[in-house]
N, C-alpha and C positions, 0 to 999 in steps of 0.2 A: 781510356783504352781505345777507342774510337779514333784519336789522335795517333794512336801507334799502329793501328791496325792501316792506318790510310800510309806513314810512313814506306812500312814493309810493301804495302800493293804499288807505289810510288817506284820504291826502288826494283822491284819485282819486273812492273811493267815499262821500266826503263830498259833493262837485259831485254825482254821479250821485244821489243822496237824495234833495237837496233843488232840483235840476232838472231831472230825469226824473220823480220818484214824491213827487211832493207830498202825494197821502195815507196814505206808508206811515211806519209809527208801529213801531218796532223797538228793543227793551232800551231803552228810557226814551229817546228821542232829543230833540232841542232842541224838538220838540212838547209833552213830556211834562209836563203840569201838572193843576192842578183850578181852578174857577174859575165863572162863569157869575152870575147873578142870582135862583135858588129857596136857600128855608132860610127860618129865622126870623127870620134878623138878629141871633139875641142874640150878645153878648160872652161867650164861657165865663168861670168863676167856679173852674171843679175842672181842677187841674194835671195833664196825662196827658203820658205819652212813649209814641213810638212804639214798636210791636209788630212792625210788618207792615208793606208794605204790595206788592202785587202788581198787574202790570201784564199785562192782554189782553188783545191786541191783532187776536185772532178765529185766531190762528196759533199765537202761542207765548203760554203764560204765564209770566212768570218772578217770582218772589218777592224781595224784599229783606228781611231778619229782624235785629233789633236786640236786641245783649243788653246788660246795666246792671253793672257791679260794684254791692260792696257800698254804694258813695257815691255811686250813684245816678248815675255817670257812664257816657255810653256807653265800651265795651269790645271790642266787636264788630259787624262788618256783614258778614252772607252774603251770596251771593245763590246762589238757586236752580239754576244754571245755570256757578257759579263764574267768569262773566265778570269779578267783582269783586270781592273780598273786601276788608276793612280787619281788622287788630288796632292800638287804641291803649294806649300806654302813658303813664302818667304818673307826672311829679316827686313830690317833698315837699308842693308849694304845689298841688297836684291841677290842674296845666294838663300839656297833651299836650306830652310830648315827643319822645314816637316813634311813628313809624306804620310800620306794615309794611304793604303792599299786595300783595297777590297778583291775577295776571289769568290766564283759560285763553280762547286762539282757537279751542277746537277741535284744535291742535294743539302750542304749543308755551306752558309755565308762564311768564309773568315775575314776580319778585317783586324790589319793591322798598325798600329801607329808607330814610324819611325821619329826618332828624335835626332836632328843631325849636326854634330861636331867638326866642324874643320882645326888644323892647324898649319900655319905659316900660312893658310892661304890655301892648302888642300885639305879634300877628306882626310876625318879622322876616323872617322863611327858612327856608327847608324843603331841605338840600341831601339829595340821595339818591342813593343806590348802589345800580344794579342789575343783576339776571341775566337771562337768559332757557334756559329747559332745553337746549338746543344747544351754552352757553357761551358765546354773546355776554352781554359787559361795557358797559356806561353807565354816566351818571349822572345824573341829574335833579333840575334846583333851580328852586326856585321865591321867588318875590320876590312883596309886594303893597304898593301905594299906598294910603293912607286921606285922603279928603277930606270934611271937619265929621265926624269919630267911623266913617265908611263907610267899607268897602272901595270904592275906585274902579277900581282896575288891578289886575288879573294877569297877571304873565309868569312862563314856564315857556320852559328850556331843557333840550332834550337832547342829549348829546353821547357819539358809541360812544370806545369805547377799543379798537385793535386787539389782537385774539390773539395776534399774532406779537411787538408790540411794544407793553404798555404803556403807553408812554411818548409813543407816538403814539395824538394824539386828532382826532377830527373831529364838525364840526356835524351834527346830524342834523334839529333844528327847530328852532325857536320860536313859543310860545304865547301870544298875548294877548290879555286879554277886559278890554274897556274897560266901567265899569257905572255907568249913570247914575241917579239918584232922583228921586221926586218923594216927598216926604214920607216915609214910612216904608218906600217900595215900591220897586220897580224901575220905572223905566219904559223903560228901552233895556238891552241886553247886545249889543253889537259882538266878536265872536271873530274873529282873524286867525291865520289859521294861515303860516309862510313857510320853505319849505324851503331855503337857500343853496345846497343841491350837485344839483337836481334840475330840469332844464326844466320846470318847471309853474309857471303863475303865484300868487299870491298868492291864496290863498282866505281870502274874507272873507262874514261871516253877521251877521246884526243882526238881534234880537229887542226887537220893542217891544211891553210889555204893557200892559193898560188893562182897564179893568171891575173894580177889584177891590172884594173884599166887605169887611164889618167882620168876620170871623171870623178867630182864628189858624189863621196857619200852620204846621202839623206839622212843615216842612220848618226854620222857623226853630227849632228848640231843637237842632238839629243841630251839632257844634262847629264854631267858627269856620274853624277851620284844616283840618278836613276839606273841607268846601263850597269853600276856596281851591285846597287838592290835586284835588278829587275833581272841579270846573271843568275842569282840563285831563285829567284823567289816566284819566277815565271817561267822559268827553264825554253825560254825565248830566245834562239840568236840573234833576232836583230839589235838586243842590248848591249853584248859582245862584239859583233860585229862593227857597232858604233866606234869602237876604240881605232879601227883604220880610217885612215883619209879617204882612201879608192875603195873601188868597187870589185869584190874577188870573183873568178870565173870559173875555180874550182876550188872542191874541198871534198878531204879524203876522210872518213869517220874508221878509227878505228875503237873497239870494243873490246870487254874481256874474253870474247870467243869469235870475231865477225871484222870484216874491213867493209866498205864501200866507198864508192866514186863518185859526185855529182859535179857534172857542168852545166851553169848555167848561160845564159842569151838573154839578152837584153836589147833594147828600143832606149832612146833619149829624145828631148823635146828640142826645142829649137837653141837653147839653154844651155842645152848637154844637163841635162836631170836625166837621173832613170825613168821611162813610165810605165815600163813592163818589164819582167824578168820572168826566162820560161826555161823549168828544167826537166826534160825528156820522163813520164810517168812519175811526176812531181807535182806537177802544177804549174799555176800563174800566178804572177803578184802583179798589181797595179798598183802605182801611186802617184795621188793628187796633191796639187802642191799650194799655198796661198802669198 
């Protein structure tokens, strides 16, 4: 029950975000990006992975911290505030095959194990099994579509398993984020969220980006299959975002009752990296590079 009571406040307190408080910017929400028209324009030349990178919001700051094994592949993602953790594991052939996720509300741990499938050489699935510190059991799997070499869809389903019995299951959501390109970039992400067992209607969000620069993006060397997880399961853009090459300087959020406009400004290093991104009663993001 506790599992579905946090659903409903979930999708609840998604409407009230982005149709009440238009300019509040909180743990990386679907505003969260860097982007604008200052810098030099150059193309970086020297390969860096992410360090850092930190998000405030004039309230809270919270960190994300990236660590590498020894084959240079990411291994771990903190955050500061422990809303989100990742550990990745990998095969033989050094692609991911398991993720563990950990989340803290404040009050109760979920963690979950993904098991990851590819085919031909792309994602195929990501089924997951999960806890939460109370003893609610789930499971979460996720599925994506590719259209010309792109991710185009994701869906995500969750479904509790009863205490009492196992063997009885029930829906608890579905996730999906339809993502359109224009070239290398994004230029729409549509998320639907739809609960089957809860009167509230279908909430649905659509971000369309534009302005982008010629500088990479820090967000794309991120691994594929996290950015597909880490889309529904962290309701995080920089995951999404990953999917563009460049760095976008606006994006428009429309809701099922609300629009809004964010432009961001950005700083690069000598590099042409982002190290700052700053969007007018938004915040600041900084990021460290290794």
């Amino acid at each position: 029950m506790k599992k579905l009571l946090y659903f409903f406040t979930f999708a609840f307190s998604l409407l009230i975000v982005f149709s009440c408080e238009p300019n509040r910017a909180e743990n990386g929400d679907l505003l969260f990006g860097v982007g604008g028209n200052s810098g030099n324009g150059n193309t970086p030349t020297v390969s860096k992975k992410l360090k850092s990178f930190t998000v405030n919001d004039g309230t809270n700051v919270i960190t994300y911290s990236f660590t590498y094994n020894s084959d240079g592949n990411l291994s771990k993602l903190i955050s500061s505030d422990d809303s989100g953790n990742f550990e990745f594991f990998y095969d033989a052939n050094k692609s991911i095959n398991k993720i563990s996720a950990t989340q803290w509300d404040g009050s109760l741990t979920t963690t979950t194990n993904f098991a990851i499938t590819y085919e031909n050489g792309r994602f195929k699935e990501a089924k997951g099994n999960g806890s939460e510190s109370d003893g609610t059991e789930f499971t979460h799997n996720f599925t994506a579509v590719y259209n010309n070499g792109k991710v185009s869809k994701i869906t995500s389903k969750m479904v509790g398993i009863d205490s009492a019995d196992p063997t009885v299951t029930y829906d608890l959501y579905t996730m999906v984020s339809d993502i359109a390109y224009s070239g290398n970039n994004l230029s729409t992400w549509k998320y639907t969220l739809m609960l089957p067992i809860v009167p509230l209607p279908t909430v649905e969000i659509s971000a369309a980006f534009s302005d982008f620069d010629t500088h990479i993006n820090p967000f794309r060397q991120l691994p594929e299959v996290f950015k597909i997880i880490a889309a529904h399961l962290e309701m995080d853009s920089f995951s999404v975002t990953g999917f563009s090459a460049n760095n976008y300087g606006k994006i428009k959020i429309v809701t099922n009752s609300d629009s809004q406009t964010a432009t961001y400004v950005y700083t690069y290093d000598a590099d042409g990296y982002p190290t700052k991104a700053v969007a007018e009663n938004l915040g600041t993001y900084t990021f460290q590079y290794q």
